[in-house]
Structure formats: C-alpha cells, structure tokens
N, C-alpha and C positions, 0 to 999 in steps of 0.2 A: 901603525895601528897594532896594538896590542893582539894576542891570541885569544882567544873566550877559550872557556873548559865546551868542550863536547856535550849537549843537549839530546834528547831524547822529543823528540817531535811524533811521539805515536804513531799509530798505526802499523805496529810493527814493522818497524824498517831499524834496516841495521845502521850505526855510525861508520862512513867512511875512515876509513885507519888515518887517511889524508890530511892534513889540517889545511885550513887556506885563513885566511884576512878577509875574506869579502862579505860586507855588512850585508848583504843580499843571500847569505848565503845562510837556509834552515835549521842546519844543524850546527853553524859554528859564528852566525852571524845575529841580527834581528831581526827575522824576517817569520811572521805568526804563519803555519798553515789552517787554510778552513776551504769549504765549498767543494768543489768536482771533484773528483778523481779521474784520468785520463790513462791510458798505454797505449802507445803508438811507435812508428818506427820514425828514428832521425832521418831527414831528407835532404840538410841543409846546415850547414857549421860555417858558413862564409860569414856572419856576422861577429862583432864582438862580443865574448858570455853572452850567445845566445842563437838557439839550436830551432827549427823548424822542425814540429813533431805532428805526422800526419795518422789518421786511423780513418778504417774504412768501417762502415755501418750499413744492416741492410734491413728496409722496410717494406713491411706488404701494402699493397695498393687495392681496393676492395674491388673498390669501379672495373677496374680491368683485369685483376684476378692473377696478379704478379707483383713479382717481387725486383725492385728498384735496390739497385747500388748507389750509394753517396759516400764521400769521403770529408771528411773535415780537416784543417792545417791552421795550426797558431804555434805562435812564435812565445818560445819561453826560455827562459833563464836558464841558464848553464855553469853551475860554480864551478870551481878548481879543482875544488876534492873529487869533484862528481865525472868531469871527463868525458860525458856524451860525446861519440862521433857517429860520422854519417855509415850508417848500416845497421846501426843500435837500438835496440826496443828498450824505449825508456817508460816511465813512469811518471807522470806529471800531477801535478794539484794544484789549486786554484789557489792566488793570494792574494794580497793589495797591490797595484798597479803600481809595476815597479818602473815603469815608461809610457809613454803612446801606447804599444801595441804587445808589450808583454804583462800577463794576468796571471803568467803559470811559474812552476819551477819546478826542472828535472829533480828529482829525490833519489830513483831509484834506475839502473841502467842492468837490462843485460845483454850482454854480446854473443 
C-alpha cells in the first residue's frame, strides 16, 4: 500500500512526523473524524492497534448530597505513527466503527 501525503484532520492537532500504511489511520489513512472528544490514561496495549483508554468522571447526587466517582474504558485504535503505551494520557475521538468494540482513535498522546 501506497503512502498518502499527510492530512490535516483539525482541531488543531499536530501531524505526527511518523508515517505509517494503515488505512485506519486519521492522518495518513481514510478514516473521517466526528462526534466525542475523550482524554484519558492508557490502561492496556495487550491487544493488536488497539489501546484501552480509561477517564474518571465525577457527578453530584442531589438525593444524598454527594458527590459519586465513575470511571469509563473503551477500546480504541492505536496507529503506528501515534505509539500509545500503557502510562500515556492520550486523546481520543469518535469515528465509524472500525470493529465490534472499537468507535474511537488515539489522535493525540502525551507522555
């Protein structure tokens, strides 16, 4: 597979210098972003291109007059260029269902 020139996918993010082949992949592939934005830390790298990114969230509760912790985990796409590993506060965004259980893809990683 050929290389595609480098894409600018908004939102101001930077092109990784990296190039890769993978048609999933935002910035060097075809793969449209739209919908969420997510940041959470990598949990999980045991699967193939594709990273488990967890974030914790916290909501008041009226009835009882406290405040409840929840955390959410979804499993998203990990290109070449991008390199997510486990300890990494990555950046995610929603896109067309690139499998079962993955909707998202890393964009943006900092270590």
């Amino acid at each position: 597979m050929k290389t595609k020139a480098k894409k600018n996918v908004g939102m101001g993010l930077i092109v990784p210098s990296k190039n890769c082949t993978d048609k999933h992949c935002p910035f060097h592939g075809d793969l449209k972003l739209h919908g969420r934005v997510f940041e959470g830390k990598v949990i999980n790298k045991n699967l193939h291109k594709t990273v488990n990114v967890e974030w914790e969230r916290i909501s008041y509760l009226s009835k009882f007059e406290r405040y409840s912790k929840s955390r959410s985990r979804v499993k998203a796409h990990n290109p070449d260029c991008i390199g997510a590993e486990v300890g990494d506060h990555a950046m995610i965004v929603e896109t067309r269902p690139i499998s079962k259980t993955k909707k998202f893809v890393v964009v943006k990683v900092n270590k």
